[in-house]
N, C-alpha and C positions, 0 to 999 in steps of 0.2 A: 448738662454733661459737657465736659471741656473735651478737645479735640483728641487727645492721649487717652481717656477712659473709651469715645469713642473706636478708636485704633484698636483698643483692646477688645471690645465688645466684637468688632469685626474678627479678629484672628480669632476668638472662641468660638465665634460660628464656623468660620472656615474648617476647625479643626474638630468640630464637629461632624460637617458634612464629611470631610475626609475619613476619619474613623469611621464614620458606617457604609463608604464607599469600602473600606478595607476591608470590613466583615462582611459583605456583600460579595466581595471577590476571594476573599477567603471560603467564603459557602461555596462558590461555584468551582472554583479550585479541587474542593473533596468533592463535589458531583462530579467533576471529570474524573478524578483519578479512581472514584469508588465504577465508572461507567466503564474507565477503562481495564477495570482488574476483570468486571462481566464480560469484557470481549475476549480479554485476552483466557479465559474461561472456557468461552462458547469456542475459542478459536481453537484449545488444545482437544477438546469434546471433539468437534469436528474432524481433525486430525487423525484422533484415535478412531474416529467410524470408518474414517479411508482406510486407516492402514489395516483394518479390519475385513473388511471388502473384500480391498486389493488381493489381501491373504487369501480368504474364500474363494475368489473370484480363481487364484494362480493353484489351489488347493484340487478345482474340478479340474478334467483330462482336456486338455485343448485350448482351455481359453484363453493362455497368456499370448500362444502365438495369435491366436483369431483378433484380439485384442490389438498388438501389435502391429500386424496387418491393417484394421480395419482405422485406429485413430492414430498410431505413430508410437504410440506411448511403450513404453517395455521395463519390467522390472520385476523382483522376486517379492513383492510385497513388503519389503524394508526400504529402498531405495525406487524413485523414478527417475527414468531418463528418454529425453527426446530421441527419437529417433531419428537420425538425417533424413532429409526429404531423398525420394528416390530421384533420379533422373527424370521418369513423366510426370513428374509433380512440383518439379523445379519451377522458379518462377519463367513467365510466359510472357513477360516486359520485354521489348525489344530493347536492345541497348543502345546507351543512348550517342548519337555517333561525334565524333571529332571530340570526344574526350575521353582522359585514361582513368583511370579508379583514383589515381594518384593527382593527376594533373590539377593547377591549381584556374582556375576562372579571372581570366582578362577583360577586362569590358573593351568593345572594338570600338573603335574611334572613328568617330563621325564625319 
């Protein structure tokens, strides 16, 4: 076998192993995209049970404010929205001193 058929015989392998590396990754490609069509599935499923709920939940006498009250949470069963934290539930970190919210960090010299 002279050095050129040699050559040749190597790129036919290579272009072997390649193609079924291709279909290898072309398999895995539709495993994601068919996993991901199940998420995004399970994820509108899921959605629809909240907003189902939440409906229920703001449908009995009382419990959207109890609700409100008790997690933060407030909404008419279409929309949610955080609640601002009150003032006693504000955070309890002392602040931190000799700098402003803005101010930028100088390293001090030695």
């Amino acid at each position: 076998m002279t050095d050129l058929e040699q050559r040749l015989v190597d790129l036919e392998t290579r272009l072997a192993f390649q193609e079924q590396a291709l279909l290898e990754l072309s398999d895995a490609l539709a495993a994601a995209r068919s996993e991901e069509a199940g998420n995004a599935l399970r994820l509108h499923r899921a959605l629809e049970e909240l907003r189902q709920l939440r409906s229920a939940m703001a449908a009995t006498s009382g419990s959207t404010s109890s609700m409100t009250r008790s997690t933060g949470w407030s909404g008419n069963g279409k929309t949610a929205r955080l609640a601002p934290p009150s003032p006693s539930t504000s955070s309890t970190r002392p602040a931190r001193r000799g700098c402003s919210p803005g101010a930028r960090h100088t390293p001090r010299k030695a």
